[in-house]
C-alpha positions in Angstrom: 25.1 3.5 -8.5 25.8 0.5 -6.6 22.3 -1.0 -4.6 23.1 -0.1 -1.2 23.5 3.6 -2.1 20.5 3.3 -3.6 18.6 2.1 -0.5 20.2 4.1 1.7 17.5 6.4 4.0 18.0 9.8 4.8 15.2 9.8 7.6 12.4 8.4 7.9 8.6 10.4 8.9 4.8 9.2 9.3 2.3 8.9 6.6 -0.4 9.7 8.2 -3.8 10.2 6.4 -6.7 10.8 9.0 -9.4 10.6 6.1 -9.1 6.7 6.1 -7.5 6.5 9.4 -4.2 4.5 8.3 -0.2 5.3 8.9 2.7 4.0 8.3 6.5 5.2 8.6 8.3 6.2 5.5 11.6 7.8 4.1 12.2 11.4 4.3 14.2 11.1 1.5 11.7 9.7 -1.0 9.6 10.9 -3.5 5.4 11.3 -2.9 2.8 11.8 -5.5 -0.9 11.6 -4.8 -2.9 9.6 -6.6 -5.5 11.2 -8.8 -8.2 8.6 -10.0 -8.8 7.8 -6.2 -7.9 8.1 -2.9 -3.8 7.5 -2.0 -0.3 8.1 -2.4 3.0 6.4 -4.1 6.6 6.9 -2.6 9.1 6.3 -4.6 12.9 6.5 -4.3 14.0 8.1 -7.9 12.5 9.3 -11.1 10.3 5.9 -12.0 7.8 5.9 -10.2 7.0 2.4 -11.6 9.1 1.4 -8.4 7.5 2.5 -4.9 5.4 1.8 -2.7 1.8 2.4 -3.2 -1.3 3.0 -0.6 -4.9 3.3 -1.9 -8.6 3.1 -0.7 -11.2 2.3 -1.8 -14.7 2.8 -0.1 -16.9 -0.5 -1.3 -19.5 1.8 0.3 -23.5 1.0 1.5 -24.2 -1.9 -0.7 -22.5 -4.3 2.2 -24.8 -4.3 5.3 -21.4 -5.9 8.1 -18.8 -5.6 5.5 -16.1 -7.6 3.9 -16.0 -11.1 6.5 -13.8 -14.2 6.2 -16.8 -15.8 4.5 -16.0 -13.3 1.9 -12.5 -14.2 1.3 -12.9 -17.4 -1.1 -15.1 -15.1 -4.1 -12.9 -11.9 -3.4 -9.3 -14.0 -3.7 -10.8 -15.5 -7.0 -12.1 -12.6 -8.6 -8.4 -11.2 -8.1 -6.7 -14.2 -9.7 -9.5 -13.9 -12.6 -8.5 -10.0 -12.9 -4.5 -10.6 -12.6 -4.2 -13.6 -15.2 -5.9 -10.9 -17.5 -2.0 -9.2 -16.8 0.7 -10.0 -19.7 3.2 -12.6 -18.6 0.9 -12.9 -15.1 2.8 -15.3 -12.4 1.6 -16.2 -8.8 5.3 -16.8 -6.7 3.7 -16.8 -3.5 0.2 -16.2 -1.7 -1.0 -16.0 1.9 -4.1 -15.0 3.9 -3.2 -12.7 6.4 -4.6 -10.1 9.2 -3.6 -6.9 10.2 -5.2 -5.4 13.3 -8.9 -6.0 12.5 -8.3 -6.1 8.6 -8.3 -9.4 6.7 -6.7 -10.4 3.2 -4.6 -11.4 1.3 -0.9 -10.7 0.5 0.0 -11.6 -2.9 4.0 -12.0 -4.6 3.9 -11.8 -8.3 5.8 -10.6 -11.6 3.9 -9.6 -14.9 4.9 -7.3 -17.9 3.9 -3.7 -17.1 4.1 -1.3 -20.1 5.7 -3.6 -21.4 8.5 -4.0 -18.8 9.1 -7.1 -16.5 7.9 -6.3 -13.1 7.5 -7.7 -9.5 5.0 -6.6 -6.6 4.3 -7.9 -3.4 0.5 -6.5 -3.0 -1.4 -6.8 0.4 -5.2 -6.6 -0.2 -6.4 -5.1 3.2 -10.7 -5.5 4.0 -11.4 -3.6 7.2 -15.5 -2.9 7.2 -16.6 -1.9 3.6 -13.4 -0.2 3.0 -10.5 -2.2 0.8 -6.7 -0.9 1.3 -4.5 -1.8 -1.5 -0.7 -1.9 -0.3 2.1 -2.8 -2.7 6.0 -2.2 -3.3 6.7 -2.9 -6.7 9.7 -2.7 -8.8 10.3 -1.8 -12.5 12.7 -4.4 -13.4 12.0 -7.0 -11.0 15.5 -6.3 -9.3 14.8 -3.1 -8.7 12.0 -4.6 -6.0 14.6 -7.0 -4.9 16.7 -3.9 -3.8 14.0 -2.5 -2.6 12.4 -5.2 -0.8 13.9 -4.6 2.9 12.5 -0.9 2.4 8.9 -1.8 1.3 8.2 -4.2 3.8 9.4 -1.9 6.9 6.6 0.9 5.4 3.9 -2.0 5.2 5.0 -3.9 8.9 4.6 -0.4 10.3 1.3 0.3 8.4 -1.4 0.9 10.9 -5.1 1.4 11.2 -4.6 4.4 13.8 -2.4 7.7 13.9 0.8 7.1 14.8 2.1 10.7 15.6 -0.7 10.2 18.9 0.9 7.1 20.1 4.7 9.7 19.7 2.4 11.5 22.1 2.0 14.7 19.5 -0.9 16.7 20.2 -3.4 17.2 17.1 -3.1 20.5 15.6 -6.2 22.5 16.0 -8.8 23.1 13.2 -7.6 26.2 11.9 -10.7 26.2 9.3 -13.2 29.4 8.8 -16.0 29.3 11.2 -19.7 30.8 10.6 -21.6 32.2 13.8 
């Protein structure tokens, strides 16, 4: 199977989870599994789902009083370094503060063994309020990210902190949930 078969997109529709209030675009033609020891999802093009692209939350709940700030940054980026070269065969490529909409971060290139395999991530770490967004594509080998690449970044450059089926101009779908009078 050559690469560009492999990469080629069959459709693309919105991710859209109103819980947290992100989106993003996606392809139809991939894979989706929910994540099941906390809140997100992983699409992935064929049967490893050690390659995909992966979106969770986590609420950092009460315990801040105005949330994650850029004051923050410095402790939070090196706590992650501290947890990561804790990872087998851990390597740093690239790194870069970054902001998306009102979120603040960190977006993060590296390669480290996982199960024992060679692979590569591009993570964003995403603070918006007390809530942190974890978005990555990864790739199990590392060229399977490198194929992958063009595909992974479209899903996190249209990644949003809003609904994007309202700004198609869809109308929400009423609540369709029991009532008690």
């Amino acid at each position: 199977m050559t690469s560009q078969s492999r990469t080629l997109i069959r459709g693309q529709k919105i991710h859209c989870d109103k819980q947290y209030n992100y989106s993003f675009w996606r392809p139809l033609n991939w894979n989706r599994l929910d994540l099941e020891s906390q809140h997100g999802v992983i699409y992935y093009p064929e049967t490893d789902l050690r390659t995909g692209f992966y979106v969770s939350v986590v609420d950092l709940g009460d315990r801040l009083d105005e949330g994650i700030t850029t004051e923050d940054l410095s402790s939070l980026y090196d706590g992650i370094l501290e947890g990561f070269a804790q990872l087998p065969e851990f390597v740093l490529l690239a790194e870069a503060k970054i902001n998306l909409e009102k979120a603040i971060g960190f977006d993060l290139l590296i390669t480290f063994a996982l199960e024992g395999a060679p692979c590569k991530r591009r993570m964003r770490l995403l603070y918006l309020a007390n809530r942190q967004y974890t978005i990555y594509g990864q790739g199990v080998p590392p060229e399977d990210y490198d194929v992958f690449q063009n595909i992974f970044d479209y899903m996190y450059l249209t990644f949003t902190f809003r609904d994007l089926t309202l700004d198609m101009g869809v109308v929400p779908m009423p609540d369709f949930s029991p009532s008690t009078i």
